[in-house]
PLY file of the C-alpha trace (Angstrom):
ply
format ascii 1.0
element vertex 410
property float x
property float y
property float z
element edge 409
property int vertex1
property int vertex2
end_header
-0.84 -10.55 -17.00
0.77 -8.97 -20.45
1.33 -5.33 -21.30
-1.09 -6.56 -24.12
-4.22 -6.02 -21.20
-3.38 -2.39 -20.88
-4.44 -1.76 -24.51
-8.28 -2.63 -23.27
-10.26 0.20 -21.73
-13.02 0.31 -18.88
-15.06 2.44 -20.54
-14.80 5.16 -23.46
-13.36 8.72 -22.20
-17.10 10.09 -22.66
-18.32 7.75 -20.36
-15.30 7.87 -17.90
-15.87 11.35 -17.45
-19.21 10.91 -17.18
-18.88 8.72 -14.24
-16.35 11.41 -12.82
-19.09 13.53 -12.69
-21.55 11.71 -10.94
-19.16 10.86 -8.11
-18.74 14.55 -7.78
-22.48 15.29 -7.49
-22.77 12.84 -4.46
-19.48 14.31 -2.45
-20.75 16.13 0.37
-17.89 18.60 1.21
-18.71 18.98 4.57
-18.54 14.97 5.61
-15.86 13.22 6.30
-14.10 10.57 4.05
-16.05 7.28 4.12
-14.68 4.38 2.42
-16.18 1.29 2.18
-15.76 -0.39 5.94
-13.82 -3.32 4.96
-10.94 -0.62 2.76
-8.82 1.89 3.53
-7.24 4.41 1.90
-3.21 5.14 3.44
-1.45 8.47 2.69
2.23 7.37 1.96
2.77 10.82 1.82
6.88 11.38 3.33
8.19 12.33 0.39
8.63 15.92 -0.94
9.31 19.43 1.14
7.07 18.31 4.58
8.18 15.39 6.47
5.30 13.30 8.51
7.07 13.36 11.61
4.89 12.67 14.90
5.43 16.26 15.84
4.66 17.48 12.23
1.19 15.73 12.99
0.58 17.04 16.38
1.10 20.98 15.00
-1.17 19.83 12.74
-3.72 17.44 13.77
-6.82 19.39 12.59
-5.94 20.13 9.39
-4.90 16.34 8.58
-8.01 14.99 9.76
-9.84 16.61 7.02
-7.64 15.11 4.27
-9.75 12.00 2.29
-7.89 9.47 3.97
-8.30 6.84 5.97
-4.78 6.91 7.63
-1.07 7.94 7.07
2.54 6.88 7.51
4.43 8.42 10.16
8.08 9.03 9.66
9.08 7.78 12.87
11.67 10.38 14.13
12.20 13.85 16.03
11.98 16.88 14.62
16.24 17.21 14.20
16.20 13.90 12.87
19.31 12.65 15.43
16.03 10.18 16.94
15.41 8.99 13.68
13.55 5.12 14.01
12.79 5.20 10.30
15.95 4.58 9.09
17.38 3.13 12.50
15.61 -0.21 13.03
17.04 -1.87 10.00
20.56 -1.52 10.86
22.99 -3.62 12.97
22.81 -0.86 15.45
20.53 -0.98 18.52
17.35 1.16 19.01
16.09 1.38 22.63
12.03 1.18 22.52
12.22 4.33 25.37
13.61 6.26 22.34
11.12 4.93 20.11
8.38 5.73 22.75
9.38 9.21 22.83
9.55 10.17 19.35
5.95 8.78 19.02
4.81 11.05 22.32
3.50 13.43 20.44
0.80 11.51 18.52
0.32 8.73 21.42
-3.12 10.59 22.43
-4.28 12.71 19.31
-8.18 12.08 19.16
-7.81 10.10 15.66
-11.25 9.93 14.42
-10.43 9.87 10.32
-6.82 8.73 10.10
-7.45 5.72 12.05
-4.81 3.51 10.39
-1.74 4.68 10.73
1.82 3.37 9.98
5.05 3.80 10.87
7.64 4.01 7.83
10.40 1.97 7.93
12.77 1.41 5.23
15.68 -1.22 4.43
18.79 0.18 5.34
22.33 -1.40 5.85
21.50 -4.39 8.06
24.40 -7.37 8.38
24.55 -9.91 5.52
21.46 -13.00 6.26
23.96 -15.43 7.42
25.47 -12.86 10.31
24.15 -12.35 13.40
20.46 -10.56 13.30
20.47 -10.37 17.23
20.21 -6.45 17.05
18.01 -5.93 14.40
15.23 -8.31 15.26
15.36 -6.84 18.63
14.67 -3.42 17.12
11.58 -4.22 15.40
10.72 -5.83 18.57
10.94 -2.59 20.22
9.11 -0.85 17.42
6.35 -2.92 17.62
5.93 -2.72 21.28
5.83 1.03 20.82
3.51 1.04 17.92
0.84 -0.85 20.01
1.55 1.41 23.09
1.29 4.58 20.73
-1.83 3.15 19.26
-0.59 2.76 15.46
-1.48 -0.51 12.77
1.67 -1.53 12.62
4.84 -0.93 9.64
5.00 0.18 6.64
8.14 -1.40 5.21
9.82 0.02 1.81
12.04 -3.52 1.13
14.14 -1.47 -1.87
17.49 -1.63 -0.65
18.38 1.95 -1.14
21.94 1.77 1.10
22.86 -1.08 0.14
22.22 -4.13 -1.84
20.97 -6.25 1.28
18.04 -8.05 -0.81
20.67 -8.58 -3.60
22.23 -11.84 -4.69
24.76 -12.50 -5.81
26.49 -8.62 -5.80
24.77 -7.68 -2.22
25.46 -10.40 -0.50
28.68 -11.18 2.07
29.21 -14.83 1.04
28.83 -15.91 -2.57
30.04 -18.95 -2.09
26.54 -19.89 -0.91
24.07 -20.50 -3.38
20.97 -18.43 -4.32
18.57 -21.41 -2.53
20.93 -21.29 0.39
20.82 -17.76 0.57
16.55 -17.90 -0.27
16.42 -20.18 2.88
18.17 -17.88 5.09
16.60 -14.75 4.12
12.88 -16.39 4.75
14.94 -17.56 8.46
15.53 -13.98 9.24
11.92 -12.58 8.02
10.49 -15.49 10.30
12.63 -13.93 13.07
11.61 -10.58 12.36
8.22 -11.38 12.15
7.41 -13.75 15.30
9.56 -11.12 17.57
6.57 -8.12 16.73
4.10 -10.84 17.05
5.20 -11.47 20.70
4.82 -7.76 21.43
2.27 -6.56 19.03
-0.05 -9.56 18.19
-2.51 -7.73 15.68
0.64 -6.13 14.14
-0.07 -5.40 10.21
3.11 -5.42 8.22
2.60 -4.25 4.59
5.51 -4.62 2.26
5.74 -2.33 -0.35
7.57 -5.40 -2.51
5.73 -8.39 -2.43
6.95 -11.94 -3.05
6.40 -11.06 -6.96
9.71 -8.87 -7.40
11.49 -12.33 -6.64
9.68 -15.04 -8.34
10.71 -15.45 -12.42
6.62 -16.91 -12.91
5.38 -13.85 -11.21
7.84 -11.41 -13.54
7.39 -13.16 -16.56
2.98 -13.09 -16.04
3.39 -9.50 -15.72
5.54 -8.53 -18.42
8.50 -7.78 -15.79
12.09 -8.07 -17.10
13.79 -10.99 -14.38
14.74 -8.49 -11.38
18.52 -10.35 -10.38
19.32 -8.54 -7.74
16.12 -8.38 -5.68
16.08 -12.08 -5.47
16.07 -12.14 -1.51
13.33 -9.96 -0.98
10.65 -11.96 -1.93
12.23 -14.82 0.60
12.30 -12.24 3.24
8.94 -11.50 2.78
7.81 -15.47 2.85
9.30 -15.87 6.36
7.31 -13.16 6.97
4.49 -14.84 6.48
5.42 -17.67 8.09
6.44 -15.81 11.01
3.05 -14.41 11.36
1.02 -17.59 11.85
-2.54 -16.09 11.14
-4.39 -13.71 8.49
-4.13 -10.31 8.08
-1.12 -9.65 9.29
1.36 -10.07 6.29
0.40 -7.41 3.38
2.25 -7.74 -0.42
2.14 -3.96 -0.91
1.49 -4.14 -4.70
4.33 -0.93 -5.50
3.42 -1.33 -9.40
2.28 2.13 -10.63
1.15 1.62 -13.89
-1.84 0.05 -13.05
-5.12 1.88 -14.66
-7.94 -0.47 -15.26
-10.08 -2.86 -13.42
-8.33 -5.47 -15.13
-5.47 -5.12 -14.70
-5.76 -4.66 -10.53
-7.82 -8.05 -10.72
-5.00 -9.65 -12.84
-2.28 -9.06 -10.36
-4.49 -9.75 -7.52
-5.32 -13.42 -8.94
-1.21 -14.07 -9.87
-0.01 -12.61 -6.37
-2.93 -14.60 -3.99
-2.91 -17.64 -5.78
-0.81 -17.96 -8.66
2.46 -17.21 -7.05
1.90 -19.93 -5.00
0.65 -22.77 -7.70
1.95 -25.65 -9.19
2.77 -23.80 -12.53
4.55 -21.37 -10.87
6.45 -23.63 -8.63
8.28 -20.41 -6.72
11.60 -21.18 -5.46
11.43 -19.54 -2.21
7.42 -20.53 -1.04
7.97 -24.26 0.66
5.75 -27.09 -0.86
3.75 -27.54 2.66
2.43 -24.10 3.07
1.44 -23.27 -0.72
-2.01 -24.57 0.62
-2.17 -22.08 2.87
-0.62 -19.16 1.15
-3.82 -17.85 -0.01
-5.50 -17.15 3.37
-2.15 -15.81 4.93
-0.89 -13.19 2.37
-3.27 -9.67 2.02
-3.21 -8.18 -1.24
-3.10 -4.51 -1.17
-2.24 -2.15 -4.09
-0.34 1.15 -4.41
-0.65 3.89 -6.68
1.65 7.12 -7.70
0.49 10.56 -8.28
2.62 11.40 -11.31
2.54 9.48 -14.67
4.02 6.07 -14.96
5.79 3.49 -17.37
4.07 5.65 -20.44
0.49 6.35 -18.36
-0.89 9.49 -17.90
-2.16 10.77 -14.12
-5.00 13.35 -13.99
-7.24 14.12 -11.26
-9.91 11.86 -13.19
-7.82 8.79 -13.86
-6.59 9.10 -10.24
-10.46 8.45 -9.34
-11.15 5.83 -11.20
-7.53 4.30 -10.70
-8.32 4.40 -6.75
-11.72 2.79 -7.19
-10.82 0.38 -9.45
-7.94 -0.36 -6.47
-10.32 0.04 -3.42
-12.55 -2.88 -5.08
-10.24 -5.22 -5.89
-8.12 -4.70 -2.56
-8.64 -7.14 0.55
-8.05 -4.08 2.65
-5.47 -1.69 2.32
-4.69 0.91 -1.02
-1.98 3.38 -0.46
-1.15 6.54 -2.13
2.30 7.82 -2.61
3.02 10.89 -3.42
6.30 12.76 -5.38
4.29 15.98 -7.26
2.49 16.99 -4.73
2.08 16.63 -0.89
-1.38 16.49 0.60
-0.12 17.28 4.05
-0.22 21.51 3.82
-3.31 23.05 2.33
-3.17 24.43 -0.97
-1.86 27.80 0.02
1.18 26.76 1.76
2.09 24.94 -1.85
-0.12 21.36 -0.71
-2.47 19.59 -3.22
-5.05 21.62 -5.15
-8.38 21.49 -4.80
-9.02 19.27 -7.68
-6.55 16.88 -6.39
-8.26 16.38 -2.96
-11.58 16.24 -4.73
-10.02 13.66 -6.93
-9.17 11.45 -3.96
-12.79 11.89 -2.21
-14.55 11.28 -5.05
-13.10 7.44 -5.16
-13.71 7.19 -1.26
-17.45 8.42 -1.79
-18.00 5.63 -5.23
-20.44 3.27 -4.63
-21.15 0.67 -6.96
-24.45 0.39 -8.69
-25.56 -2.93 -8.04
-26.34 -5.43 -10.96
-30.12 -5.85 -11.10
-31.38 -9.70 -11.30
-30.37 -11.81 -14.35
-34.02 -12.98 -14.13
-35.39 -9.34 -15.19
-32.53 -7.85 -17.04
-29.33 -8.82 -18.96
-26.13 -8.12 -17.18
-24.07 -4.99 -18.31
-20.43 -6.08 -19.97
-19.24 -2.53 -19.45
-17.09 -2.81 -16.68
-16.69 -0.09 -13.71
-19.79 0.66 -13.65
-22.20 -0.60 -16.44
-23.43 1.66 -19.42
-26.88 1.92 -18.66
-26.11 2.80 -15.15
-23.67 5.47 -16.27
-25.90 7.10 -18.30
-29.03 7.28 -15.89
-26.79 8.52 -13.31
-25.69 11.16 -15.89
-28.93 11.98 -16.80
-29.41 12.63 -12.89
-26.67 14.56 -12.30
-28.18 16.71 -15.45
-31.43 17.18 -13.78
-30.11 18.37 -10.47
-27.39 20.54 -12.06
-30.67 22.47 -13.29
-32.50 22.87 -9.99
-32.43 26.47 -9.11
-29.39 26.89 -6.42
-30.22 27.50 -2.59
-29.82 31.47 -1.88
0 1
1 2
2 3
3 4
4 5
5 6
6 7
7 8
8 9
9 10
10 11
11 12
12 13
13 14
14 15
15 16
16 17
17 18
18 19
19 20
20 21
21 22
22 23
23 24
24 25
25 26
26 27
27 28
28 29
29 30
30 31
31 32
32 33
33 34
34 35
35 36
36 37
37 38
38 39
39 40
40 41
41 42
42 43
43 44
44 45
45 46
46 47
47 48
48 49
49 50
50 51
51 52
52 53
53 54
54 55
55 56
56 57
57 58
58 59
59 60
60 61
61 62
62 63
63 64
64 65
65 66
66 67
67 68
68 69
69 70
70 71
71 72
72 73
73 74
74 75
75 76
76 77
77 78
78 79
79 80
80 81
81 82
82 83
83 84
84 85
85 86
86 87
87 88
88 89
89 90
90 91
91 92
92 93
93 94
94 95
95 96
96 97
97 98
98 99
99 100
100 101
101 102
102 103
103 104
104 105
105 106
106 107
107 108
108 109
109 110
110 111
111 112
112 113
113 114
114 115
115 116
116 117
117 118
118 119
119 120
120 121
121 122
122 123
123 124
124 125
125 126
126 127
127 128
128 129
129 130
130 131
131 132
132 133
133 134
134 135
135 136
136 137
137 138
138 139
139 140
140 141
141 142
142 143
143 144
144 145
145 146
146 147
147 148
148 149
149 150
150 151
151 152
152 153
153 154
154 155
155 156
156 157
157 158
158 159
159 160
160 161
161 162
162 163
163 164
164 165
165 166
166 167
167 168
168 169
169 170
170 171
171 172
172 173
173 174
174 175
175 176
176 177
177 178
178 179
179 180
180 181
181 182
182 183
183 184
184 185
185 186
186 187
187 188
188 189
189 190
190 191
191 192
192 193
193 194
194 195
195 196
196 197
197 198
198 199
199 200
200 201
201 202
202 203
203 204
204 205
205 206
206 207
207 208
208 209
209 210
210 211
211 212
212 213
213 214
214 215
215 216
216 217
217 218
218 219
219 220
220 221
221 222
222 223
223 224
224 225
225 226
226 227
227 228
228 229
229 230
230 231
231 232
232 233
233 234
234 235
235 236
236 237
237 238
238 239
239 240
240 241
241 242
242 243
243 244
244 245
245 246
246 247
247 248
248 249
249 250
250 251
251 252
252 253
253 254
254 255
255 256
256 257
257 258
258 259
259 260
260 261
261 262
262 263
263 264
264 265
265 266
266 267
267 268
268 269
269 270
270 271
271 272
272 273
273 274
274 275
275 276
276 277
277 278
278 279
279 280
280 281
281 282
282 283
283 284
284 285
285 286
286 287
287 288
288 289
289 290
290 291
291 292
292 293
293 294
294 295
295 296
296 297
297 298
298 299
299 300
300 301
301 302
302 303
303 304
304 305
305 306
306 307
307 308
308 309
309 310
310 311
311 312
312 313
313 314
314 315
315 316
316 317
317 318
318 319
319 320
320 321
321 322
322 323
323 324
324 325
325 326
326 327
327 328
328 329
329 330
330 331
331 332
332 333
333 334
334 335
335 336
336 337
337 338
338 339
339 340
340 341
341 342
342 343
343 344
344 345
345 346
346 347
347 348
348 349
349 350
350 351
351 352
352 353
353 354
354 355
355 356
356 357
357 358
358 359
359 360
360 361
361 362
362 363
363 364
364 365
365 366
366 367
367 368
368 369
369 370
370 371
371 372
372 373
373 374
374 375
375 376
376 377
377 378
378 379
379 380
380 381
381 382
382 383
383 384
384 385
385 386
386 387
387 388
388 389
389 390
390 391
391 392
392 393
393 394
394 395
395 396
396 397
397 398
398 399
399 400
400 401
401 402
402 403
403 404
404 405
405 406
406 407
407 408
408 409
């Protein structure tokens, strides 16, 4: 995919708005958020003056579980932060799983009934160079996983950017540059294969969705989506392969999709195409992805997609383009669309400084979208229009202008 695709548009603003507005007819305020059973919406909502923490989510449980969402991330730690799992478990120091239990006592028995898939955030921190010893930290995310299943979570939500240091980095990150990059490719996927099969033992249905995928590695993948080549995150991609390979079955390997400027339908079902087949092809011919499971790749690596609340790479973010971004991402998703969040958090109500209510609206109205269905190409020509179809935009309009004149209930 070029830049040149995000010159097309879905549909013209009248009409985008006009869809807008029949989403907002249908929302029921009083129901809960429904998404299509086979999606989910994730609140990757850490970021900003409230912390997730599990004790955050106890004090308040009832007010989160009327947010549109279909789960959160947890920032694994205690209140004080001296417990803190989040940033502990990738780090060449040990993490029991009793402290991990604990931290997560406080949500191990909340009645989830609309935040059902939840995730604990864990981020790359400063863990020893591929070719030391990994003993410590794939025991940790042993432990984590263990205590994720016992605590009744999904599984991790891992943010690969190496923010401490330049672990996914070669050749300035890494502790031995007189190995080469395919040397230090194979070692990376070793460690991620590690990583992986030690959750497995503990966790089996473990989901692991990283924000990264294999894309931010591979020079085919960069070059189809108009990224510059990405030098230094050449390792995370091969991390995220023996990841995959580690995992031995579907589902439980997600490529997170962190690319923000996505807007239009086309542009999620370009990048879904390049990162479930593509990368794995004979034209792309990545590096790090071994010849004998290319085959395979496809049914092993989930495509999931995540989107930013604030404006991106020169694209605007309103309430209604946040609607129609998170539909067009729900659709094309094989499960899992996150949301995360820097201008605003949607974990305090709009009093205490949270969301307003045209935000929250903004995120229902994509979980209550249904698509009209394409009537028979026996009786009527198809609609080219995209989203939703012209013709069906404009009867639904039309509806939404009838009932908007029915006298109002006293």
């Amino acid at each position: 995919m070029t830049r040149a695709l995000k010159s097309r548009m879905l549909l013209s603003p009248a009409l985008a708005a006009l869809a807008i507005a029949v989403v907002a007819v249908a929302r029921e305020p009083a129901a809960a958020a429904q998404a299509p059973p086979s999606k989910s919406l994730i609140l990757a909502g850490w970021h900003g003056p409230v912390t997730p923490t599990p004790q955050f989510i106890q004090n308040h449980f009832a007010f989160l579980e009327s947010r549109p969402f279909n789960g959160m991330v947890v920032y694994v730690s205690n209140p004080s932060f001296t417990v803190n799992v989040t940033a502990g478990v990738m780090h060449d120091q040990a993490m029991t799983y009793e402290d991990m239990s604990t931290v997560l006592d406080p949500i191990r028995n909340l009645p989830f009934s609309q935040l059902k898939d939840n995730f604990a955030y864990v981020f790359g921190n400063t863990p020893p160079d591929f070719f030391d010893d990994w003993t410590v930290p794939v025991q940790n995310f042993r432990n984590l996983a263990r205590a994720l299943k016992d605590a009744g979570l999904r599984g991790i939500f891992f943010d690969n950017e190496p923010y401490v240091t330049g672990w996914g980095w070669y050749p300035d990150g890494v502790a031995y540059p007189q190995f080469t990059l395919e040397e230090y490719e194979a070692q990376a996927a070793v460690r991620g294969r590690e990583v992986m099969e030690a959750m497995i033992a503990e966790f089996p249905d473990i989901v692991v969705v990283t924000l990264h995928g294999p894309y931010i590695s591979d020079p085919y993948s960069l070059q189809q989506m108009g990224f510059p080549k990405y030098p230094y995150f050449a390792l995370l991609g091969p991390f995220y392969s023996g990841f995959l390979q580690g995992a031995g079955g579907p589902g439980r390997t997600v490529d997170g999709g962190e690319l923000y400027w996505f807007r239009e339908a086309q542009d999620f079902a370009d990048s879904y195409d390049l990162r479930k087949t593509g990368i794995a092809s004979a034209a792309a011919d990545c590096p790090f992805i071994p010849a004998s499971i290319r085959p395979s790749w496809p049914g092993l690596t989930t495509i999931s997609f995540g989107l930013l609340d604030r404006p991106f790479m020169g694209e605007n973010m309103t309430p209604p383009i946040l609607t129609t971004t998170l539909v067009n991402a729900l659709q094309r998703a094989d499960r899992w669309v996150w949301l995360y969040t820097e201008d605003r958090t949607f974990l305090t109500p709009e009093s205490a400084g949270g969301a307003t209510q045209a935000w929250v609206d903004a995120v229902q109205d994509a979980l209550d979208f249904e698509p009209v269905p394409s009537p028979p190409a026996a009786k009527e020509k198809k609609s080219s229009c995209g989203l939703l179809g012209a013709e069906a935009v404009l009867f639904l309009g039309l509806l939404h202008w009838i009932r908007s004149r029915r006298p109002k209930p006293a």
